[in-house]
N, C-alpha and C positions, 0 to 999 in steps of 0.2 A: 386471633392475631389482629396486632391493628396495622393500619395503614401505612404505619412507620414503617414499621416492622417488615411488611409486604415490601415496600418500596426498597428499604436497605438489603435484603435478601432478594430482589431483581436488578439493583445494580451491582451486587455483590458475580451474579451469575450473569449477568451481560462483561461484565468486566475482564470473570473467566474466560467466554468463550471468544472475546476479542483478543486475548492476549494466545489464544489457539491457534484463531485465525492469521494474527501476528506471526506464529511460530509457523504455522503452514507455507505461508506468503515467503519468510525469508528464504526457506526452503528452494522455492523456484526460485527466487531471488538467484540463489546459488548456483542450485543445477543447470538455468536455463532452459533447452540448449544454445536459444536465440537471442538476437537481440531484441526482438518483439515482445517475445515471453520475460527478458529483465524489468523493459519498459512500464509492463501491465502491470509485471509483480510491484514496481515502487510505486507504480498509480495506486495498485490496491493496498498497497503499507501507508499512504496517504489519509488514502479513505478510511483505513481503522485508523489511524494517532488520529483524528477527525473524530469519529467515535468514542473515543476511549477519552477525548477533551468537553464530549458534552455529554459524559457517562460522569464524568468528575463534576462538571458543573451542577447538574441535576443532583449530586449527593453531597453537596456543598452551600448550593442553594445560589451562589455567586452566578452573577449574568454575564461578569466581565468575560470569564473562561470563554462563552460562546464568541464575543468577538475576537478575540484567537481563533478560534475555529473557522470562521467563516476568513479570515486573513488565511492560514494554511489552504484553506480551499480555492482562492484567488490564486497562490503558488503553485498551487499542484497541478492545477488547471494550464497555467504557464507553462508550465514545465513540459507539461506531456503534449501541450501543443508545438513547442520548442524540441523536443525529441521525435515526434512525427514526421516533422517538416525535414528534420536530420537525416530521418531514413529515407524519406520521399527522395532528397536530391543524393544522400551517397548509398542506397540502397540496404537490404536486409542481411547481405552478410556483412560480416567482420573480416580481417585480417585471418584471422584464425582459423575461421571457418572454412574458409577459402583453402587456405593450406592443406585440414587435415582430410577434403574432401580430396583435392589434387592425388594428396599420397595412397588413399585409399581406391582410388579410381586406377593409378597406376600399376597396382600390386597384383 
């Protein structure tokens, strides 16, 4: 097997297992139950589209893709410092949560 061949059959199977990890991550994404555990999950759905943009660049051979990459990283980075700071001052529960722990407590 040559080199190529290596190469195109490891990013073929990094590609897979990102788009797993994709599928895991949305996962919690959904179920939660927190707001902390939404937060991580889109930081880590960041981190693979991040991956999965210098898995395509590497099998394209294009450098431009990386600086996309390195730009979503700047964002994400924002972001999740901007959703931190969110919980810091209005706290870790939700509206929601708050509620359905009340009626539970009550019963």
């Amino acid at each position: 097997m040559t080199a190529l061949a290596w190469l195109e059959l490891a990013t073929w199977a990094a590609l897979g297992l990102e788009g797993l990890a994709m599928a895991l991550t949305l996962v919690r994404l959904v179920i939660g139950p927190t707001l902390p555990d939404r937060i991580l999950a889109l930081d880590l759905l960041t981190t693979l589209t991040i991956g999965c943009i210098v898995i395509f660049a590497i099998r394209t051979g294009m450098t431009l893709y990386l600086d996309l990459a390195i730009g979503l990283a700047l964002i994400g980075f924002l972001a999740t410092v901007a959703l931190a700071r969110y919980l810091l001052r209005h706290g870790t529960k939700s509206r929601g949560l708050e509620q359905r722990e009340e009626k539970s407590h009550n019963v």
